[in-house]
N, C-alpha and C positions, 0 to 999 in steps of 0.2 A: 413117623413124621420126619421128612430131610429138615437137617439143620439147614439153615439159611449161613450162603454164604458170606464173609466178610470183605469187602472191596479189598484191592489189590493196595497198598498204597501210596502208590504212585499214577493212579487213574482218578480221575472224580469221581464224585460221588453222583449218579445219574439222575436224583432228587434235587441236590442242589444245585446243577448244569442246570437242568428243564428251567426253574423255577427262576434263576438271571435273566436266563434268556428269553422268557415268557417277560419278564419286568422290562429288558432293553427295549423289547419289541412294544411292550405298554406305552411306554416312554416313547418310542419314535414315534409311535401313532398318534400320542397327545401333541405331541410339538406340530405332526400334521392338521391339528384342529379334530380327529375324530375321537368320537367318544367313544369308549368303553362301559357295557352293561359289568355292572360289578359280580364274580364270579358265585354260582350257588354254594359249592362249600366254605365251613368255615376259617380251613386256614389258609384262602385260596391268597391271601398278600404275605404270609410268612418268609417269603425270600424277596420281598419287596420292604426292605425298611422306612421306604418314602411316608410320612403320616401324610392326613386328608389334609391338612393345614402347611404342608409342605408344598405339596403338588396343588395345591393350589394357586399359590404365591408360588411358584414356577410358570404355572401359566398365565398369572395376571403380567410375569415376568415379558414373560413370550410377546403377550399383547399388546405390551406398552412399548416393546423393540420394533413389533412390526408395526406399531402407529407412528413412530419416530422415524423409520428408514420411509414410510409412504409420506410422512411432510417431507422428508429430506428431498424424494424425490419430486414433489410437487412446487417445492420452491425453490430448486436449486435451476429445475427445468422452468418455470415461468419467471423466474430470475433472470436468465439466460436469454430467453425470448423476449421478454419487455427491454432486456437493453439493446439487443439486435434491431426490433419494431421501434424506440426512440433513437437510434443510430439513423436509423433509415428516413424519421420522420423529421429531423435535425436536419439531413442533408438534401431533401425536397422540400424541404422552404418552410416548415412550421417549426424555429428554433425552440419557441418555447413549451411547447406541446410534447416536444422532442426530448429537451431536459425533464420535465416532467416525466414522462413515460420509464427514463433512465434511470431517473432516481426511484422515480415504484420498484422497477426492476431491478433493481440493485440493493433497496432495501429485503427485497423478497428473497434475493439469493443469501444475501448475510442470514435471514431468518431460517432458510434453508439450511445453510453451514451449520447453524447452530442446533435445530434437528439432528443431523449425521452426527456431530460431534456429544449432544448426549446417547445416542443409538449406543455408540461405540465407547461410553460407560463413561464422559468427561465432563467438566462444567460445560454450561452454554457458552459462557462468555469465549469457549475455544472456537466458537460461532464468529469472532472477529476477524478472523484469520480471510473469512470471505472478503474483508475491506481489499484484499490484495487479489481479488477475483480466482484466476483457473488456478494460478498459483498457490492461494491459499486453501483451495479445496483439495489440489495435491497435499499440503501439507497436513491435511485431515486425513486424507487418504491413508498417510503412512503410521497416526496416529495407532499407537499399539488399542487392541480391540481389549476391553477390560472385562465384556460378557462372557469371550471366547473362554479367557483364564478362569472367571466363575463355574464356570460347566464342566468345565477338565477334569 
């Protein structure tokens, strides 16, 4: 019977390379929404530390960023639009229709702001910042990302 050799050491170990790399690629898959059938044998997560109540609450994580960035974009853009449409509806002769429409539209964009700004891990209230319109959503924009540093 050959002795089995003993890895070099300074190479990996070809068991525990597979088995990260099988878990990154786990992981990217779930952040994509696909599911994984859980594997037949039984040490088939031993180089995946993640528990089922980890990755789970990762992806409830996942889900509640991309419901945040999808209001952010729906009220930041019909924000936008309703004060453009009472801009326009102001200066064709229904002032008051106008202001109305403005103020919808300007409420929806703050409500927008403050979407993005929880997305990107802050209190809502950094949602004010819209009172200062493009300006203030620049200043969201530069807002350090607090998810990003979570996952690192």
């Amino acid at each position: 019977m050959a002795a089995r050799r003993s890895p070099d050491p300074g190479s990996p170990d070809p068991d525990t390379t597979t088995g990260r790399v099988e878990g990154i690629q786990r992981l990217l898959l779930a952040d994509q929404g696909v599911r994984l059938k859980p594997a037949s044998s039984p040490d088939a997560d031993r180089h995946n530390p993640m528990t089922p109540a980890l990755r789970q609450a990762i992806q409830q994580g996942d889900r509640m960023l991309a419901e945040f960035k999808r209001n952010t974009n729906i009220g930041v853009g019909l924000g936008i639009i309703g004060e453009i449409v009472g801009r326009s509806l102001s200066t064709s002769g229904s002032p008051g229709l106008g202001a109305i429409v403005i103020l919808a539209g300007f409420a929806v964009f703050i409500w927008g702001c403050s979407q993005y700004a929880r997305a990107k891990g802050h209190s809502a209230w950094f949602g004010a910042f819209g009172v200062l319109s493009i300006i203030g959503l620049l200043v969201l924009v530069f807002l350090p990302d607090r998810h990003k540093e979570a996952r690192a």
